[in-house]
C-alpha positions as CSV (number, residue, x, y, z in Angstrom):
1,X,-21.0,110.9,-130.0
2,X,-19.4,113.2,-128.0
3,X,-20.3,116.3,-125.9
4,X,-18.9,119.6,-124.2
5,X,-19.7,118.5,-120.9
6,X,-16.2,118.4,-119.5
7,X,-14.6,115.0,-118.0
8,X,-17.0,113.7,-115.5
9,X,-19.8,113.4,-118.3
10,X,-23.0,113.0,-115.8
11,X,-22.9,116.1,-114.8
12,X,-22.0,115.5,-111.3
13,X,-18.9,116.2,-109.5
14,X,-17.2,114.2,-107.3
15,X,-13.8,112.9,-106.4
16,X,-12.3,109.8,-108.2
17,X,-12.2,106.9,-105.6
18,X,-8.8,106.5,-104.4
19,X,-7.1,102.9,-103.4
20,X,-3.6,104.3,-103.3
21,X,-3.2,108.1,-102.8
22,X,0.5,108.8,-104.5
23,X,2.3,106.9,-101.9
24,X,6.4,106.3,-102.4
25,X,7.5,102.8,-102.7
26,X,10.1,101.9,-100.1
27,X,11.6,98.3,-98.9
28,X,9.4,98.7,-96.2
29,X,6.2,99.1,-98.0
30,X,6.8,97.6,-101.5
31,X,4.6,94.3,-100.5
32,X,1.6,96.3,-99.5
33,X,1.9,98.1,-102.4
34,X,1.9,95.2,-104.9
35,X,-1.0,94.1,-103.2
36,X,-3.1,96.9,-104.4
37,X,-1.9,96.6,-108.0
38,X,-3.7,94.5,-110.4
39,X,-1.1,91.3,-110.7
40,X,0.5,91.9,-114.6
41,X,1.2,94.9,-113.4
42,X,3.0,94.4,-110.3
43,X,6.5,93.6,-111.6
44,X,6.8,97.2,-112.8
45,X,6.7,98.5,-109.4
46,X,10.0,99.4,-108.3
47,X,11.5,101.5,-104.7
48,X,11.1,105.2,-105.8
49,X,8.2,105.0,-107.5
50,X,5.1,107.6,-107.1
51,X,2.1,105.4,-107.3
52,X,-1.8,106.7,-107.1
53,X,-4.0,103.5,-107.7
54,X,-8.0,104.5,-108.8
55,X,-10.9,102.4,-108.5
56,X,-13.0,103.1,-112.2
57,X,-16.3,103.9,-111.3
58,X,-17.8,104.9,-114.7
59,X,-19.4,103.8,-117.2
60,X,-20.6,100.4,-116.0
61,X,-18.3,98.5,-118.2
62,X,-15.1,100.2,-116.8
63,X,-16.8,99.7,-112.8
64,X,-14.2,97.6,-110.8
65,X,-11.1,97.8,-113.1
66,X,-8.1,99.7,-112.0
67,X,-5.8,102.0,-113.4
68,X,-2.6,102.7,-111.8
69,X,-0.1,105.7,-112.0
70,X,3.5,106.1,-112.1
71,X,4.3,109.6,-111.9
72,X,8.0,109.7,-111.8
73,X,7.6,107.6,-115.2
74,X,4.7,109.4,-117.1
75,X,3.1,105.7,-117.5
76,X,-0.1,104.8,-116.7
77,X,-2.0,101.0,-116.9
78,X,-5.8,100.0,-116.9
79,X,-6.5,96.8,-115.7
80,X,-8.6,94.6,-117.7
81,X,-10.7,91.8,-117.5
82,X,-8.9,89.2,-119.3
83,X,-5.5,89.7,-117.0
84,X,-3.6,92.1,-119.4
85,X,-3.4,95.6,-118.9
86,X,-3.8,98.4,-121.1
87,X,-0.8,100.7,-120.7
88,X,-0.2,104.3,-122.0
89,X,1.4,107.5,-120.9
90,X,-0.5,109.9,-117.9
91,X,-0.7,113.4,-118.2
92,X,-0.9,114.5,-114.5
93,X,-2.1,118.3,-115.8
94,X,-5.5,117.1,-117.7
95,X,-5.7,114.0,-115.3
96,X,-5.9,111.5,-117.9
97,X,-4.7,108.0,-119.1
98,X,-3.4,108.3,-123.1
99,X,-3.5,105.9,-125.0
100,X,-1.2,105.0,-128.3
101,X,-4.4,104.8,-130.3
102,X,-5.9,107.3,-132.5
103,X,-9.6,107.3,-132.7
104,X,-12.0,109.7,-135.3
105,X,-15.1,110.5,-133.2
106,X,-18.2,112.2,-134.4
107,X,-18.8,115.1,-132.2
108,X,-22.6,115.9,-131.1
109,X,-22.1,119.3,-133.1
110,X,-21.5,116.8,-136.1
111,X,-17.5,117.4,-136.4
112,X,-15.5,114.7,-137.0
113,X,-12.5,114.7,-134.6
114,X,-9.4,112.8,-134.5
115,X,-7.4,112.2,-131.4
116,X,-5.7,109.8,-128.8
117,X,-8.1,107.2,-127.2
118,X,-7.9,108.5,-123.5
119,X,-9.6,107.8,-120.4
120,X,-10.3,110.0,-117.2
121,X,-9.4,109.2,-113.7
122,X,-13.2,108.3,-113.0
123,X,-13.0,105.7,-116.4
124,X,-14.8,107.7,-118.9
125,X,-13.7,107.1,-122.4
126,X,-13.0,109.8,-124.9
127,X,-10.0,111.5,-127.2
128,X,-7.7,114.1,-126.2
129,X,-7.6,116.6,-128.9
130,X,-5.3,120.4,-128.4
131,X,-5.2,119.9,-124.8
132,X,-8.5,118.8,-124.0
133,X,-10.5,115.9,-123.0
134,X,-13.6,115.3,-125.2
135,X,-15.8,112.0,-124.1
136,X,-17.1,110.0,-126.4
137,X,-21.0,109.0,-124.8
């Protein structure tokens, strides 16, 4: 089901919790960045790069994984458990992780929606549909 709530679905508001804070990869930093970034994703980082990494915090499942940003590329990965990342395109505007994958969704108003499978900076799952977030709980 999904609701109106907006992207931080428990109704509390709170900052995401930041590993990496949109630091520039340089020669001199590179290996202290890698060391951040979960390790099948680490041969993607590259001098130049923006990188914000996120500790997900919510819902339990998603507690403890990573997802990593690369702004200047419009990419996004989540770590997962099993060592192979989930990767998709960011949107820094609506602060989301986007997924290839469509997903229909039944909406607590009872509409059926159809949109990407996206995730918030926090690890909330839902679809982004028109320019919005909606989470699927």
């Amino acid at each position: 089901m999904l609701t109106d709530k907006g992207t931080d679905c428990s109704g509390v508001e709170k900052e995401p919790m930041l590993i990496i804070d949109n630091v520039i990869v340089t020669t001199d930093n590179i290996t202290q960045v890698k060391h951040f970034i979960p390790p099948d994703q680490r041969v993607e980082v590259k001098e130049g790069d923006g990188l914000s990494v996120y500790l997900l915090t919510r819902p339990p499942e998603m507690s403890g994984r990573r997802l990593t940003v690369w702004y200047r590329k419009g990419v996004a990965a989540i770590e997962s458990f099993d060592g192979e990342s989930i990767w998709g395109e960011w949107d820094e505007d609506a602060k989301l992780f986007l997924s290839g994958d469509t997903e229909k969704v039944q909406h607590d108003n009872g509409a059926i929606l159809f949109g990407r499978k996206a995730y918030d900076h926090f690890g909330m799952r839902g679809i982004f549909l028109n320019g919005m977030f909606h989470p699927t709980v």
